[in-house]
TORBA-77413 format. One record per residue: residue in one letter; x, y, z of N, C-alpha, C in turn. Coordinates in steps of 0.1 Angstrom, whole numbers, plus 5000, padded with zeros to 4 digits. Each point is the difference from the previous one (the first is absolute). Example, Ala and Ser with C-alpha at 12.3 -4.5 7.8 and 13.67 -1.06 7.14 Angstrom:
// residues 2
A513249435078499150125000500950125000 S499650114993500950115000499250115008 
END
This chain:
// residues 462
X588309220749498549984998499849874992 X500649974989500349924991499849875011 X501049975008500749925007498349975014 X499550095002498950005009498749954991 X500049994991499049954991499949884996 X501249925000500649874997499649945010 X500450075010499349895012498849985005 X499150164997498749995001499149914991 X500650004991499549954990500049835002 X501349955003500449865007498449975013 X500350115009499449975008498050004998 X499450104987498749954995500049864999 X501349964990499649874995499549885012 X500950025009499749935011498450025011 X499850155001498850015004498849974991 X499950004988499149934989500049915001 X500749865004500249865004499350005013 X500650075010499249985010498550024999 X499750144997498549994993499449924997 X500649944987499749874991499449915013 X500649955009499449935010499250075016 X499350064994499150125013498949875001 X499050014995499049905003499749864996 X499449965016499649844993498849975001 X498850115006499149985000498950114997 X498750004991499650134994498350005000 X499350075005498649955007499250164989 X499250004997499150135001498950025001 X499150105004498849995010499250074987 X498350105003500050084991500650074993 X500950095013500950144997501149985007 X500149895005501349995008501049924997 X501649975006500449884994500749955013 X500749895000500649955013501149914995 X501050035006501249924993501449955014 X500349904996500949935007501550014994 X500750035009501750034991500549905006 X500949914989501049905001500750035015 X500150105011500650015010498949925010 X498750034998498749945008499450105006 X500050154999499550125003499150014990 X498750095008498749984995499650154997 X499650024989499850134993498950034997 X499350134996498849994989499950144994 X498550044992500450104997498850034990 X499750214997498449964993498850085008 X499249954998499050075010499849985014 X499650125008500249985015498749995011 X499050064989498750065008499249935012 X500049844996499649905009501749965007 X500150064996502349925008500249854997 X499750004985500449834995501450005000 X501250145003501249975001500649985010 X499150015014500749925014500850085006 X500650134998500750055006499650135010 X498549985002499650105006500150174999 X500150024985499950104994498750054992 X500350084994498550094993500150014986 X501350044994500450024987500149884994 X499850054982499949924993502249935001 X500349904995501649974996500050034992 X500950034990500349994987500849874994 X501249995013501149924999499449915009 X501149864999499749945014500350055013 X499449985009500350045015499949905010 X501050015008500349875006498750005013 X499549895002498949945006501049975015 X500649895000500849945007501249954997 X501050005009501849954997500049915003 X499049905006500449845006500649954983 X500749915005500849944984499149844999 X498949965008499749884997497949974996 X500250124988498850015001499849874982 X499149925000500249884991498950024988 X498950085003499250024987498550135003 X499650044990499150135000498749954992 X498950095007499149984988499650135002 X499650114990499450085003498149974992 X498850055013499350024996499450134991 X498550005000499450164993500650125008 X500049995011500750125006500249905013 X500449895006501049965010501249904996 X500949975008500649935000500549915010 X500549854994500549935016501349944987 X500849985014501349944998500149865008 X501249935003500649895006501250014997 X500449935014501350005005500749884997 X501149945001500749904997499549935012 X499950085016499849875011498350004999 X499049974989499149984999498750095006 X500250125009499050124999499650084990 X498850065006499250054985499750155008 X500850094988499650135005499150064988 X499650145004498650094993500250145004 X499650044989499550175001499150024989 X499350115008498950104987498950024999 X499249964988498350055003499949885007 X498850005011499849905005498250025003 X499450054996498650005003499649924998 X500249874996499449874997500249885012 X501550065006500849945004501249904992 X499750014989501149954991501750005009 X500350055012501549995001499249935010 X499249965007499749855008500750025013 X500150095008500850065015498550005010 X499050014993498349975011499850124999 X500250104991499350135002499550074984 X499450084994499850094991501050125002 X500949975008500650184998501249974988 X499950174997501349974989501550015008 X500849944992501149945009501350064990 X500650085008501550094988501149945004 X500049935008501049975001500249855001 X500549895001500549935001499649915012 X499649875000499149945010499849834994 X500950015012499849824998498549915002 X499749904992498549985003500049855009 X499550065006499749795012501750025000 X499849875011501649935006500349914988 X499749964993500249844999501350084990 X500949844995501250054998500449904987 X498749924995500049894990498950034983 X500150175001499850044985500649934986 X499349994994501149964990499750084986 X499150034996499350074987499050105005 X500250104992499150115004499350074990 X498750065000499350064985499250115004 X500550134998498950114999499150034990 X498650045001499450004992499250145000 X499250054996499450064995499450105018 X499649905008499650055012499949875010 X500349904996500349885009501549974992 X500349865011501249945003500249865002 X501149954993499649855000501349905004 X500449925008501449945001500149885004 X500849924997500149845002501049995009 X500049945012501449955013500049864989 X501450005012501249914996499049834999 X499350015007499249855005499049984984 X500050124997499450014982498549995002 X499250055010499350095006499350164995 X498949984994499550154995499050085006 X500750135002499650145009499750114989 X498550035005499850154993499450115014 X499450114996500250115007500150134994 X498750095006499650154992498749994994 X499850034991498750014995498749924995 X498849955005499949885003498250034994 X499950094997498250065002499149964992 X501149924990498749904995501049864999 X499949945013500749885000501449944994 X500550074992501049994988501549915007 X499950065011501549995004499949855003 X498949915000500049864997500149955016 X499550055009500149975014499550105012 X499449965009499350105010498750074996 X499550085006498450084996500250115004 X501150045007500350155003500150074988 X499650164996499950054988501550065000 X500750015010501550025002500349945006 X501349924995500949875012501150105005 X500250025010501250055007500749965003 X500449814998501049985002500349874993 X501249954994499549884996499349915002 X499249924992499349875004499849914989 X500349875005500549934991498949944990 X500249994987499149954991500149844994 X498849945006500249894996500749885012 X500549895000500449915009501449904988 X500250064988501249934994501050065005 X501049884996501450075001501149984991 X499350034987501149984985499850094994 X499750155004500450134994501450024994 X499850054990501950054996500250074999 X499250114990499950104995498750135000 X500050105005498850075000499850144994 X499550074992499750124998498850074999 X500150135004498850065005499850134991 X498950054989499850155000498650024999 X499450014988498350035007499349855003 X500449904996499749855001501649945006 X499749875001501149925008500449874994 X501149935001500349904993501249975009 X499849884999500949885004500649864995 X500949984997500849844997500249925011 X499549864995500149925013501849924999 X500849945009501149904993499649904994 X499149974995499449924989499850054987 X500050124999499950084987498950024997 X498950025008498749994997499750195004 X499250084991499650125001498850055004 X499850075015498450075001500650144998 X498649995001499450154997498650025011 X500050155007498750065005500350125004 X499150085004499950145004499350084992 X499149964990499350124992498349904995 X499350124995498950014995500349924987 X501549954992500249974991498950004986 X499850165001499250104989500549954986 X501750004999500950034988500149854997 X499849905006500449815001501749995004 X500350115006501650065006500349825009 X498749945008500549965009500949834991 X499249994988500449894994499749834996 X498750045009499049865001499549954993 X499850084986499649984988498350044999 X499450095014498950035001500050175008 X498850065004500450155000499849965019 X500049895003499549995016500850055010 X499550065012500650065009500849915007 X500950055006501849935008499950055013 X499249895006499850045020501549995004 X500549844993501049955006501149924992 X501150015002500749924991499649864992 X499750044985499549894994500849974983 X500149865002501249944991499650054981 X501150074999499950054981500349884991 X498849934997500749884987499949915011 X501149944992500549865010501850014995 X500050054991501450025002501549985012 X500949925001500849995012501350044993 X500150104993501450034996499850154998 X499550115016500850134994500350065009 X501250064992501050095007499950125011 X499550044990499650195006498950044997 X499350135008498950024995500550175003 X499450084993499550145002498750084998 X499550095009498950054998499750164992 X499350054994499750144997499049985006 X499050154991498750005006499049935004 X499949974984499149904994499949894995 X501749974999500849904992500849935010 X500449904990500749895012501249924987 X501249995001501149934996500349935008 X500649834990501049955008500749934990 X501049925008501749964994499349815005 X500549934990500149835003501450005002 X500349885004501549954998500649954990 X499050014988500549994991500250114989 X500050095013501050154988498550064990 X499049975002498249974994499650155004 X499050114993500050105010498749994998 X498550055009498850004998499550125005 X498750024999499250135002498550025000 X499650045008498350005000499050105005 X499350005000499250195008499650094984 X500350125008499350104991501550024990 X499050064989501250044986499950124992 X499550085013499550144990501250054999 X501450025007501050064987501149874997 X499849904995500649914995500849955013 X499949995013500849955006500449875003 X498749924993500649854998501249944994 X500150114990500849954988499449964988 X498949954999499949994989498450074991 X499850034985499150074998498549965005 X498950055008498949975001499350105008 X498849974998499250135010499449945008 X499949864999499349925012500949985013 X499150005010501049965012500349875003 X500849935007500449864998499849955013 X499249925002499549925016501149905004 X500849934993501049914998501450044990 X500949915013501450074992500349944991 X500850094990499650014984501750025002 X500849864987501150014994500450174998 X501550074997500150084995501049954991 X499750044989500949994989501049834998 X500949984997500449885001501549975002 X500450135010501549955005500149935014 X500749925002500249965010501250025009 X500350064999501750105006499650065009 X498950045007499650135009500349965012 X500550095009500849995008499150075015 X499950154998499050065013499250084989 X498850045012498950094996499550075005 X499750164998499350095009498850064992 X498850015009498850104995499650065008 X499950134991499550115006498750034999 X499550064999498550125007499149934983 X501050064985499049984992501549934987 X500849945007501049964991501049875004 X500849954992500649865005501650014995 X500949925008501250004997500349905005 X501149934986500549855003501750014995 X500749915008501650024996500349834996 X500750064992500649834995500749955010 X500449914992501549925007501550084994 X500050074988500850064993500350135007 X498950065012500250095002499350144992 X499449974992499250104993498650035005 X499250115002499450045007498450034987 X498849965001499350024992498750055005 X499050044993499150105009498450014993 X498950005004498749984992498750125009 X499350084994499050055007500250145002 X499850085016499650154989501050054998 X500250124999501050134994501450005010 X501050064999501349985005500449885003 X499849924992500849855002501650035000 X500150114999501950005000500749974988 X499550014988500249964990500850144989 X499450095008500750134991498850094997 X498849925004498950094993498850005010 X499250084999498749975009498749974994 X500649904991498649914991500149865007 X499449955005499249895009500349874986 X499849885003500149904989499049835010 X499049994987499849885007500549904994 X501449974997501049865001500950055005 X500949895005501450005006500750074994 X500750094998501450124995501550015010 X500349974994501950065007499950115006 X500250005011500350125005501250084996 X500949965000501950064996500149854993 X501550044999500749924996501149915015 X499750085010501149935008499649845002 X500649915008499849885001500749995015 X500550075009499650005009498950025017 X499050024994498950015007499549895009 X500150005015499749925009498549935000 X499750155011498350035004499350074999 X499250034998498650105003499050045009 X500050115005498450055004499550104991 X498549965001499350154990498849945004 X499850195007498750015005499350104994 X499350115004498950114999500750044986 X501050075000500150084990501750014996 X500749945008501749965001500249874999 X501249984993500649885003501150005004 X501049935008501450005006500549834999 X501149964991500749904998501250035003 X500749865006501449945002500849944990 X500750074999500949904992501049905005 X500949954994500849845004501050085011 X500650124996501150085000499750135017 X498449965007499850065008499350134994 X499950054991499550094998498650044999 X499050155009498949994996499750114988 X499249944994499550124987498349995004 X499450104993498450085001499750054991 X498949994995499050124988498949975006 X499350104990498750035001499950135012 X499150005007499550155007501150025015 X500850095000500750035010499150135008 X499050025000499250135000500950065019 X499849875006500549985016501549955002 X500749994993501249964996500249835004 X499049954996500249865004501149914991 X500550074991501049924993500950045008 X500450075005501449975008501250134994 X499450094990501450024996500750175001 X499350035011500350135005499050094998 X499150054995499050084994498649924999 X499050124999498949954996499650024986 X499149954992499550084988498749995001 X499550165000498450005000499750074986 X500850034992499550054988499549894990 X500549854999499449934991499349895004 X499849884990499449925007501049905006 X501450004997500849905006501250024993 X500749895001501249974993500049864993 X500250014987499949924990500349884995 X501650035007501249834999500750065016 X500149895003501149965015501050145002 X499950025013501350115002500049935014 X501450025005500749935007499250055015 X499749925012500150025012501050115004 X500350075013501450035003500349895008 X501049995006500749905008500750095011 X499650015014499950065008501650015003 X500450055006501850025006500750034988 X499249974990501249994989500950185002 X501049994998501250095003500850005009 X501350074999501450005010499050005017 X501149975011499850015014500050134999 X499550045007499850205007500450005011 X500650085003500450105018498749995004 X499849985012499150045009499250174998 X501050114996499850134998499050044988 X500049864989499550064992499449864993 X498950015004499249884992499849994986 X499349964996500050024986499349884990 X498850064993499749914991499250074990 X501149924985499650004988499349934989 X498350044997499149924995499550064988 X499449954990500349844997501450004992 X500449884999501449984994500449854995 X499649964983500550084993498350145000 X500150104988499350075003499750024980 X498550084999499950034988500550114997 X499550135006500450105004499950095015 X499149965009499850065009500949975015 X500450075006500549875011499550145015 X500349895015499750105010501549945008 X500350095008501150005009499150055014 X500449915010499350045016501249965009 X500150095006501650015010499750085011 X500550005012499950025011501350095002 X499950125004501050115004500050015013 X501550035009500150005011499250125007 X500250094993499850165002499450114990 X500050115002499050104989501650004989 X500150004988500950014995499550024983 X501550014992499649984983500749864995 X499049984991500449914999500449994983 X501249914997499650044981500549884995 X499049984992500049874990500550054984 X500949875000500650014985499749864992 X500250014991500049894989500850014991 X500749894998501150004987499649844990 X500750084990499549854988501649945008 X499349884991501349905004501350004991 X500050134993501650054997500650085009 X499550055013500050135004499850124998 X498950024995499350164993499449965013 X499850165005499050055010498750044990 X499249945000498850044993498650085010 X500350015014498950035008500350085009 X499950105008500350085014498950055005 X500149945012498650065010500350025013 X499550135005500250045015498650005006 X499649925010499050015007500550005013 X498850065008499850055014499649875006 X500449945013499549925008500049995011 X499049965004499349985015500649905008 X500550015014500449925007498749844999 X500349894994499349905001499849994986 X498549924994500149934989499850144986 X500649964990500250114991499649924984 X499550094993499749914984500350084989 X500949924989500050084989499649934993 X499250064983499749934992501250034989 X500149924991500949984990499249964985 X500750124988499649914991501350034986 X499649814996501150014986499349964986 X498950085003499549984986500750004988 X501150135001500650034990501349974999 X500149925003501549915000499549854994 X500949974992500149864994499949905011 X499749864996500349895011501350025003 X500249945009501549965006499849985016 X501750005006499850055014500450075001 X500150155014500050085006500349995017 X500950074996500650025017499650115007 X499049985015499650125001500949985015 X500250125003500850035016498650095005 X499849985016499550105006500650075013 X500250075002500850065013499250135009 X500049975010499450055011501249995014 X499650105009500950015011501249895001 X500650064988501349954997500349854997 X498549965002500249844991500049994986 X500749924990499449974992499649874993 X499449994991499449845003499850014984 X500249834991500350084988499149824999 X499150034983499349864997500050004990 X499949884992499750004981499049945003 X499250134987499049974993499649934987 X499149924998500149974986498550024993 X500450074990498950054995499949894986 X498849964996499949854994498450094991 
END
């Protein structure tokens, strides 16, 4: 036993490495999330009701669920409830709500599954938003499409565009993003803004005026990035500079005021900042050092669900890639492939096996799962163990050949049998729940056996 533990043990270390490198790309919608694994298989996961997960199902995910196996899928955006992808050979695929026409195929129907949009095969940037859609080809050419009903989408008079249509006659787009307003970077470094009533001064003109069509922020020619929330609008210069403007009712600027800001406004005075994401009523910015910091409402991921209007550390780690954060979740990348999530899993949009409808969220980061993670299986007996590492709760879903018993054990990693369980199983898919509340951290070796297979995994309970 001793000797079978050494090696399992050898062999965690190695699947925790591979883990380590599961994702390289991490999107999230309202309730949904969408993710890209270092292999180039396209995932998602979260809520299903409108099918922003593409897989032509009904249920909510908990975990990721695989979308598609093509290995050459190149970047995601998830909208409020759709999503579109792109491929490496430059197509643009879509699923989900579509009553706007937001997935741009020339129709209002909702779409579960997977659907390439137009022929053309020279995408290059893609942006879901809120109920439209926005994307720049290779020629640096800008396309929007979906929701249009009060002119917003910056082109056409249809109150729904159904298919793309191009905005404007330039061709020095670089950069585009889309959620309840729109924003774009030219290769000049020059920043618009349009798509709203700009009520909050979100759009950045330094006036409360409405945004038919893309119109230049400042005069500024040096910025980086831009991201949207609701109301609010961030961006990044190239000089590491971070800015902020719109509404500031829970401090999401960053800095203290109750006024709203029509023009972007300095934050604080580091110039190290590296990327930036905003959400619905909050903001997040990462160094160059890798340290992740956070401003605006409640579950900033900080440990607590007290909201702050200045910049705060989120942890202590320092390797933190990227970000999305939307409605009520956030999901970041780290350097290392890894995705982490807080705030409201209600639909399991964090990724991590379970839902939680008892509170209002989760507080500080808890890891994504990382799909496949565990040994190869026989054909006889499938098998998967979620989430992992775990706090206390975990589920097992495995596939039996036949009506049979099945029994699950668990041993500490000295070899004490600490667990014995006989359950009944149904020829096809089968679930047990598991809990180690009452066991210390560590890892755990759990075996399960059914019609004479048995299939053995470590857990780690953290």
């Amino acid at each position: 036993m001793k000797l079978k533990i050494v090696i399992l043990f050898t062999l965690l270390i190695t699947l925790l490495n591979a883990k380590a490198q599961c994702w390289r790309a991490l999107s999230n919608g309202a309730n949904h999330t969408v993710g890209i694994k270092t292999d180039g298989t396209l995932w998602a996961w979260g809520y299903r009701t409108l099918d922003p997960l593409g897989n032509g199902m009904n249920d909510n995910s908990y975990a990721p669920n695989l979308i598609d196996a093509s290995t050459d899928w190149k970047s995601i955006s998830a909208g409020n409830s759709h999503t579109l992808a792109l491929k490496n050979n430059g197509t643009l695929w879509g699923w989900g709500n579509n009553v706007y026409g937001a997935i741009g195929n020339g129709t209002t129907n909702e779409q579960n599954t997977l659907i390439q949009i137009g022929n053309d095969s020279d995408w290059k940037v893609v942006s879901a938003g809120h109920s439209r859609s926005l994307a720049i080809k290779e020629d640096g050419s800008l396309w929007g499409w979906g929701d249009n009903f009060f002119g917003f989408l910056g082109a056409g008079s249809e109150p729904r565009q159904l298919i793309p249509i191009r905005i404007g006659t330039e061709n020095n787009w670089l950069t585009v993003v889309c959620n309840d307003i729109n924003a774009a970077i030219k290769t000049d470094g020059t920043l618009w803004t349009w798509g709203s009533y700009n009520n909050s001064g979100e759009l950045g003109y330094g006036t409360f005026a409405t945004g038919y069509v893309p119109t230049q922020v400042g005069i500024a020619t040096d910025w980086k990035a831009v991201s949207l929330g609701q109301s609010h609008t961030i961006a990044l210069k190239n000089n590491g500079t971070i800015w902020s403007w719109g509404a500031n009712n829970e401090g999401q600027l960053g800095f203290v005021t109750s006024l709203v800001q029509t023009a972007p406004v300095r934050v604080g005075i580091d110039s190290d900042w590296n990327a930036i994401g905003a959400g619905r009523w909050g903001s997040y910015f990462i160094k160059e050092n890798g340290t992740l910091w956070g401003c605006g409402n409640p579950f900033l991921g900080n440990g607590t669900s007290t909201g702050s209007s200045i910049l705060i550390p989120i942890n202590d780690d320092h390797d933190w890639k990227s970000i999305s954060s939307q409605l009520n979740q956030r999901i970041a990348l780290k350097t290392n492939g890894e995705g982490w999530g807080w705030g409201s899993n209600y639909y399991g949009q964090l990724g991590i096996g379970i839902n939680d409808t008892s509170s209002g969220g989760y507080v500080s980061p808890i890891q994504t799962l990382c799909p496949n993670l565990g040994f190869d299986v026989p054909d006889q007996l499938q098998f998967m163990l979620y989430p992992n590492p775990i706090l206390d709760k975990f589920t097992i879903d495995f596939y039996a050949e036949n009506n049979d018993i099945a029994e699950v054990l668990i041993f500490s990693m000295t070899g004490q049998k600490i667990f014995n369980y006989s359950m009944n199983t149904t020829m096809g898919a089968n679930t047990f729940y598991g809990n180690l509340s009452i066991y210390p951290v560590g890892l755990y070796l759990i075996t399960i056996t059914s019609n004479t297979k048995q299939y053995q995994h470590i857990i780690a309970k953290q």
